[in-house]
C-alpha positions as CSV (number, residue, x, y, z in Angstrom):
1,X,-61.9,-88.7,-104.2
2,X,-64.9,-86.7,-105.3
3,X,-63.2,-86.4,-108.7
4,X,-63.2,-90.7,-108.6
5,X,-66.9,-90.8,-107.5
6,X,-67.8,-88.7,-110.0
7,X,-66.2,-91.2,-112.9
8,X,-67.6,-93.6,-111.4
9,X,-71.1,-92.2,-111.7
10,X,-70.7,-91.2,-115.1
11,X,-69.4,-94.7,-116.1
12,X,-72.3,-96.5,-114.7
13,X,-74.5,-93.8,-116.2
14,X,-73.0,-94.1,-120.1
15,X,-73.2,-97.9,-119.2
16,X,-76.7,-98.1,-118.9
17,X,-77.9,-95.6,-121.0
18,X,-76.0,-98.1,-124.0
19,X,-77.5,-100.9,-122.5
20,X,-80.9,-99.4,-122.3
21,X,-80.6,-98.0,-126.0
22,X,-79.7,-101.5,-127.4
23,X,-82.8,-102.7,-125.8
24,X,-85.1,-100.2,-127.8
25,X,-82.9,-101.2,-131.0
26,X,-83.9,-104.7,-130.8
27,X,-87.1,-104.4,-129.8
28,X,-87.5,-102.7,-132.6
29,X,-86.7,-104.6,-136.0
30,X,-87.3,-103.3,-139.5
31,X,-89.6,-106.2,-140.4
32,X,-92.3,-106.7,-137.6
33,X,-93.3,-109.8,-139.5
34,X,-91.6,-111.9,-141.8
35,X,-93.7,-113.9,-144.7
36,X,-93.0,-116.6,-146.9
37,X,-94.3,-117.5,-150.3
38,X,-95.0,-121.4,-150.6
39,X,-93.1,-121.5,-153.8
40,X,-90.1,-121.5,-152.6
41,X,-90.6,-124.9,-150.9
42,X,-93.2,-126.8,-153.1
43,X,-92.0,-130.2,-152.7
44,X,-91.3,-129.8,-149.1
45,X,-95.0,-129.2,-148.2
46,X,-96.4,-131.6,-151.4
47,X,-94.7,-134.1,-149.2
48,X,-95.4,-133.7,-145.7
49,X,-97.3,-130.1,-144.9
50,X,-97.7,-130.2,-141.3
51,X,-93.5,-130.9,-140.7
52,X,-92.6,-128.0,-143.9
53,X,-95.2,-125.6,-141.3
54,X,-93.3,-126.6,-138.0
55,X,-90.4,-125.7,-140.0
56,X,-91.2,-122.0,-140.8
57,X,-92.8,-121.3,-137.6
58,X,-89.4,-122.6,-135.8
59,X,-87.2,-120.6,-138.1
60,X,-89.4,-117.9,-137.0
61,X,-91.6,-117.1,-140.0
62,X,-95.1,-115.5,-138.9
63,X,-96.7,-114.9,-142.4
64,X,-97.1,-117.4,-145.6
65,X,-98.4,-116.6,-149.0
66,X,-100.3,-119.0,-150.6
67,X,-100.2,-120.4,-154.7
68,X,-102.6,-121.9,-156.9
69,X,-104.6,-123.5,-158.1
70,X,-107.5,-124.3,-155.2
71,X,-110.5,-126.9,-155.1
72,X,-112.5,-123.9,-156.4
73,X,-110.5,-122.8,-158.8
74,X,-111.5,-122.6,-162.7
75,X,-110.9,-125.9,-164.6
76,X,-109.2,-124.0,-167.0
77,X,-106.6,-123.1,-163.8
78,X,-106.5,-126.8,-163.1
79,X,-105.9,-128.0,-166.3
80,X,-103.3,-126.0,-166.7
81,X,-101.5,-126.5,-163.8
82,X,-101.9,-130.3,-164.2
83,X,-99.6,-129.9,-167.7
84,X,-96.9,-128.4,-166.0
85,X,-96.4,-130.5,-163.0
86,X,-94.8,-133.7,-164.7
87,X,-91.8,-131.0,-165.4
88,X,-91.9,-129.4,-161.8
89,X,-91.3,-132.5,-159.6
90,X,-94.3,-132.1,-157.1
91,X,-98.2,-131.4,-157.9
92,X,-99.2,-129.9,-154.3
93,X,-100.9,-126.5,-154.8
94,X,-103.5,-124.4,-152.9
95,X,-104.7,-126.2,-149.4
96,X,-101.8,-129.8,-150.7
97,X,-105.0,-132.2,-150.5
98,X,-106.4,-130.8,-147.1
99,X,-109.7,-128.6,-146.9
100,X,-109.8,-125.2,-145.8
101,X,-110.6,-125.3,-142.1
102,X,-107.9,-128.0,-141.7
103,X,-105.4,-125.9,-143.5
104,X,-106.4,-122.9,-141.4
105,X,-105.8,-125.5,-138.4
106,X,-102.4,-126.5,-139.1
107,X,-101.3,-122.6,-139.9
108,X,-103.2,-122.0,-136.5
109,X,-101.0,-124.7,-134.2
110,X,-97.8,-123.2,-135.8
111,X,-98.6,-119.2,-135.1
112,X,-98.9,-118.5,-139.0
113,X,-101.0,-116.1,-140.9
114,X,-102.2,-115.8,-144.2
115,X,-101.8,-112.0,-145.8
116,X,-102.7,-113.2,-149.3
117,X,-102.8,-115.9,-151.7
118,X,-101.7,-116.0,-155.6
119,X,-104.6,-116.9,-157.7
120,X,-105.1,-117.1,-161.6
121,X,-107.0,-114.4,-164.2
122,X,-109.8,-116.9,-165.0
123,X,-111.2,-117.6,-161.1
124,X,-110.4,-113.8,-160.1
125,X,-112.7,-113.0,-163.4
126,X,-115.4,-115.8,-162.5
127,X,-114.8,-117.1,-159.1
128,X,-114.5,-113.9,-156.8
129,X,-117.5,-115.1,-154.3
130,X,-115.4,-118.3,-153.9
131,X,-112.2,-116.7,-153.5
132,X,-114.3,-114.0,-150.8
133,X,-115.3,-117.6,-148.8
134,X,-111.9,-118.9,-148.6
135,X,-110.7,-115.5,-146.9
136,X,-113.7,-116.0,-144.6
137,X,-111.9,-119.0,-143.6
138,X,-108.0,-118.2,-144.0
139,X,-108.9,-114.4,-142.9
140,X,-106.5,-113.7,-146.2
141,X,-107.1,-109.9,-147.1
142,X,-105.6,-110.1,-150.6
143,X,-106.0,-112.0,-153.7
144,X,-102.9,-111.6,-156.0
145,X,-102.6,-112.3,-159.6
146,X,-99.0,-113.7,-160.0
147,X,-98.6,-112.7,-163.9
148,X,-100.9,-111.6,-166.6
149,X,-101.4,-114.5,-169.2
150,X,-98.5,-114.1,-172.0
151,X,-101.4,-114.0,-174.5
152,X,-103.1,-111.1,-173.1
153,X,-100.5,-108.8,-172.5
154,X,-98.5,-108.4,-176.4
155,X,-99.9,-105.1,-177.4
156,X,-100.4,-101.4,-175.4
157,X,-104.5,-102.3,-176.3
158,X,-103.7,-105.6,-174.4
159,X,-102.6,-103.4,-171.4
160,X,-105.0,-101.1,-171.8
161,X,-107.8,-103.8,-172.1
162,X,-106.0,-105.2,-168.7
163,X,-106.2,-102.3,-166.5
164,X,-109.9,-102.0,-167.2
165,X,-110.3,-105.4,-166.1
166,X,-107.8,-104.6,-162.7
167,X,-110.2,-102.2,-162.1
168,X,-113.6,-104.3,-162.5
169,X,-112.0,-107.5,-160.4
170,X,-111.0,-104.5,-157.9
171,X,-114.4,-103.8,-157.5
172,X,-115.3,-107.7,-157.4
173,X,-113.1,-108.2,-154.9
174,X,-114.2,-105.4,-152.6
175,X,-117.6,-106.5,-152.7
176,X,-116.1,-110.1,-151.9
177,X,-114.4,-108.6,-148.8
178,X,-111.0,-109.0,-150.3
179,X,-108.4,-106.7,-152.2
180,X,-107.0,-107.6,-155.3
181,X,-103.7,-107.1,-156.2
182,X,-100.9,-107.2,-158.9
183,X,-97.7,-108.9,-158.8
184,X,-95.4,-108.5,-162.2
185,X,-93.1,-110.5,-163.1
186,X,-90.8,-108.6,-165.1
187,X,-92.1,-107.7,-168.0
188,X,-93.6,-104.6,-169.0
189,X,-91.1,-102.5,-167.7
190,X,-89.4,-101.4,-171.4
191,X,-91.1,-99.1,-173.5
192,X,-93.7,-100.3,-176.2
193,X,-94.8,-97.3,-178.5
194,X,-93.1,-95.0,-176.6
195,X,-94.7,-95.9,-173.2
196,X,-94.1,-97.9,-170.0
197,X,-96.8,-100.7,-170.1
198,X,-96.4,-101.1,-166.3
199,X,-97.0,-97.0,-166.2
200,X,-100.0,-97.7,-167.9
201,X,-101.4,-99.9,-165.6
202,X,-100.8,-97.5,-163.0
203,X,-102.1,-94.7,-164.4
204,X,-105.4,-96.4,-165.5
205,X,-106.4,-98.7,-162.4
206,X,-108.6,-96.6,-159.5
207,X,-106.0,-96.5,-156.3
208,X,-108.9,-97.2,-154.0
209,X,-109.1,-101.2,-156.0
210,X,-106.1,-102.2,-157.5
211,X,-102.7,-102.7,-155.3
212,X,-99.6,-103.8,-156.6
213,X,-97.5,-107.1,-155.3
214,X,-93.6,-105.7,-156.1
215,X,-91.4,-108.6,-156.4
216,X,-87.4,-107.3,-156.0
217,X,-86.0,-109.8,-158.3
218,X,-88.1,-109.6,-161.0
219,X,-88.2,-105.8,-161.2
220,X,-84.4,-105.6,-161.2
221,X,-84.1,-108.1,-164.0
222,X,-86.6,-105.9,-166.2
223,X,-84.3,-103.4,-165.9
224,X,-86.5,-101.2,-163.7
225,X,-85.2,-99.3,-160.3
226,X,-87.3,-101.0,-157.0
227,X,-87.3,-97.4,-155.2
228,X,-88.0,-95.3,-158.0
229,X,-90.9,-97.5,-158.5
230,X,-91.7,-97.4,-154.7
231,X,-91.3,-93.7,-154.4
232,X,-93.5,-92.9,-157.8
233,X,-96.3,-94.9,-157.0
234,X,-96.7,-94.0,-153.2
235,X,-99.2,-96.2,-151.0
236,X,-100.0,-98.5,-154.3
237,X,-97.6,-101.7,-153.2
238,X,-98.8,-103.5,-150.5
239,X,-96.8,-106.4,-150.7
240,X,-93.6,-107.5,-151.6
241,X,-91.3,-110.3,-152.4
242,X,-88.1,-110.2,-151.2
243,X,-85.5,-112.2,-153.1
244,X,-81.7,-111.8,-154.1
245,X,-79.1,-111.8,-156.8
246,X,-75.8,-113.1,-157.0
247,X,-75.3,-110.8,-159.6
248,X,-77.5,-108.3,-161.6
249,X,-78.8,-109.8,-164.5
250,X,-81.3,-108.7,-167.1
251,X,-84.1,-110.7,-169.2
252,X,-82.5,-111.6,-172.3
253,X,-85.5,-110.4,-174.3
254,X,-88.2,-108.4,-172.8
255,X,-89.1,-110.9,-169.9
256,X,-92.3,-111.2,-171.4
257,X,-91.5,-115.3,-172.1
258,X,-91.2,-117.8,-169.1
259,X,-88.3,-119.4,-170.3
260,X,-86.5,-115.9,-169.5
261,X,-87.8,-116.3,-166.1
262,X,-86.4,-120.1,-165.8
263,X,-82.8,-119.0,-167.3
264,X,-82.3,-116.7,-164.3
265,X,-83.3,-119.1,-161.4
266,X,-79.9,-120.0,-160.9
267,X,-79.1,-116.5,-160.1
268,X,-81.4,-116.3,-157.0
269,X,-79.8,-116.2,-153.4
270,X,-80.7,-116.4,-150.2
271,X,-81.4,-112.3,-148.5
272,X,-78.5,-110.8,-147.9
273,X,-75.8,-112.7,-150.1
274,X,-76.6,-111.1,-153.2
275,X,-75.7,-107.6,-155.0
276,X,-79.1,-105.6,-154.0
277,X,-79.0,-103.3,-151.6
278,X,-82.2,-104.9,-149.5
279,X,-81.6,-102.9,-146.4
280,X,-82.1,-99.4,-148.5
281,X,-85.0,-100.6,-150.4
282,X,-86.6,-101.9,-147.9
283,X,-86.5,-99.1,-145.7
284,X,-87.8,-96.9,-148.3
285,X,-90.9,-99.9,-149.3
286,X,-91.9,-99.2,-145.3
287,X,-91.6,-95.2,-146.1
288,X,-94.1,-95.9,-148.8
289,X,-96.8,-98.3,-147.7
290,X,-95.3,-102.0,-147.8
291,X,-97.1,-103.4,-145.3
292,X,-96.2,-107.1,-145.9
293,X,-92.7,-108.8,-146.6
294,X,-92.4,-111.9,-148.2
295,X,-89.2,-114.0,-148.6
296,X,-89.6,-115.8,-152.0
297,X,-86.7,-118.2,-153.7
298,X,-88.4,-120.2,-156.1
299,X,-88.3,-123.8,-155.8
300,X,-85.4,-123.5,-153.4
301,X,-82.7,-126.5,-153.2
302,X,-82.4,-127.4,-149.2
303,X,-85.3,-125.4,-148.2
304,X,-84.3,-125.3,-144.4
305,X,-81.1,-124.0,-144.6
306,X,-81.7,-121.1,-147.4
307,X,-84.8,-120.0,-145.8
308,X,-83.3,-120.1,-142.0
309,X,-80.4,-117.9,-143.7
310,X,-82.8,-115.4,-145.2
311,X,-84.6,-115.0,-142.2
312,X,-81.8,-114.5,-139.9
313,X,-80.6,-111.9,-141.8
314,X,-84.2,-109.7,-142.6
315,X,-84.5,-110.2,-138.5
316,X,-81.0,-108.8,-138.2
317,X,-81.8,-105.3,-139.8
């Protein structure tokens, strides 16, 4: 009897420690907060932004990242956009013909926050006291530059020239009340003259200015290593897009041309269904000071479903 009653104890005991340790486990995600870049559902929000916001929030999204170009932005930025947009399908970009404070209102009324929006070279170079007033409002604390313009990036000098001007729009920004920082997209990751272009960057921006936006696809596709690049440059990436591969793939050239970016859209896929090892790589972006994780799947066919699936598998880790 004593022998039963003692089982018995123990039972109830293993029982609810189990119980009490899968409570801590999923309280206790890898992802706090999930993000999501508005380029992966363009059309969606071009079309009716206040239902694409409902969306996210009920899928369970918490952060979104915003693209250019805004009603402040450069003309040049404008301009440029407005040539590409017959191609693209949809023209929405920046606030999708709402003002500031009512943007901040819808993302408000659906529980979303604003980390950080894309911008272009020219307003970051010209336009940092209107990008600092639009974080007053969106309480954004980064301004990203999404690729350097293929014209300005040919040469080491070109690189060179860049991370001086990293480092001057660093300071802009600061004084502005925001941080600026780098996403690359691909390129610059094979060596020119016998160095890295990317290392370059790194090596000549100031730390306390410049951060660094990693995005997982493109890295892989320029044939660099995510966590060797996480694990070099410690507490330099801040952010990072989080997007998958049905099968590794490299640029066919140097990634340094868009239409190497476009060949490969086909081989995105939704977060977890691909060949990258996310769960590794995003454990060691937390080790090294990722503090935002965005889900980003370009111009995504059936938005709903293929950002629902990403998200239900980033909560799952």
């Amino acid at each position: 009897m004593l022998r039963r009653h003692f089982m018995g104890i123990s039972a109830k005991a293993s029982a609810s420690a189990l119980l009490f340790s899968s409570a801590i486990f999923k309280a206790s995600p890898l992802l706090a907060k999930i993000g999501i870049q508005f380029f992966s559902l363009p059309k969606l929000l071009d079309k009716d932004l206040p239902g694409a916001l409902s969306m996210l929030s009920k899928i369970g999204y918490k952060e979104v990242e915003l693209y250019g170009p805004y009603p402040f932005s450069n003309a040049s930025a404008i301009e440029r956009w407005n040539s590409v947009t017959p191609s693209l399908g949809f023209k929405g970009s920046g606030y999708f013909g709402h003002t500031d404070k009512e943007m901040k209102k819808l993302l408000k009324e659906n529980g979303l926050s604003v980390p950080s929006i894309h911008t272009d070279l020219d307003t970051l170079q010209t336009n940092m006291d209107k990008l600092g007033e639009a974080a007053q409002v969106l309480r954004n604390t980064y301004v990203v530059l999404p690729a350097i313009p293929a014209e300005k990036r040919k040469t080491l000098d070109d690189y060179k020239k860049m991370a001086e001007d990293f480092n001057k729009i660093g300071e802009a920004a600061k004084k502005a009340g925001v941080k600026f920082a780098y996403h690359n997209h691909g390129y610059g990751l094979k060596e020119i003259d016998g160095q890295i272009p990317l290392e370059l960057i790194f090596a000549n921006t100031d730390p306390s200015l410049v951060f660094f936006e990693m995005d997982l696809f493109w890295t892989t596709a320029g044939g660099a290593d995510p966590v060797a690049l996480l694990e070099k440059h410690k507490n330099r990436y801040h952010l990072m897009h989080i997007k998958d591969m049905k099968k590794k793939m490299h640029f066919s050239g140097d990634g340094g041309d868009p239409k190497q970016w476009i060949e490969l859209f086909p081989n995105m896929t939704t977060a977890g269904n691909g060949v990258l090892d996310l769960k590794s790589i995003l454990v060691k972006a937390k080790e090294n000071g990722v503090i935002h994780f965005i889900v980003e799947q370009d111009m995504v066919d059936e938005p709903q479903k293929a950002l629902k699936s990403s998200f239900d598998y980033l909560a799952s880790l």
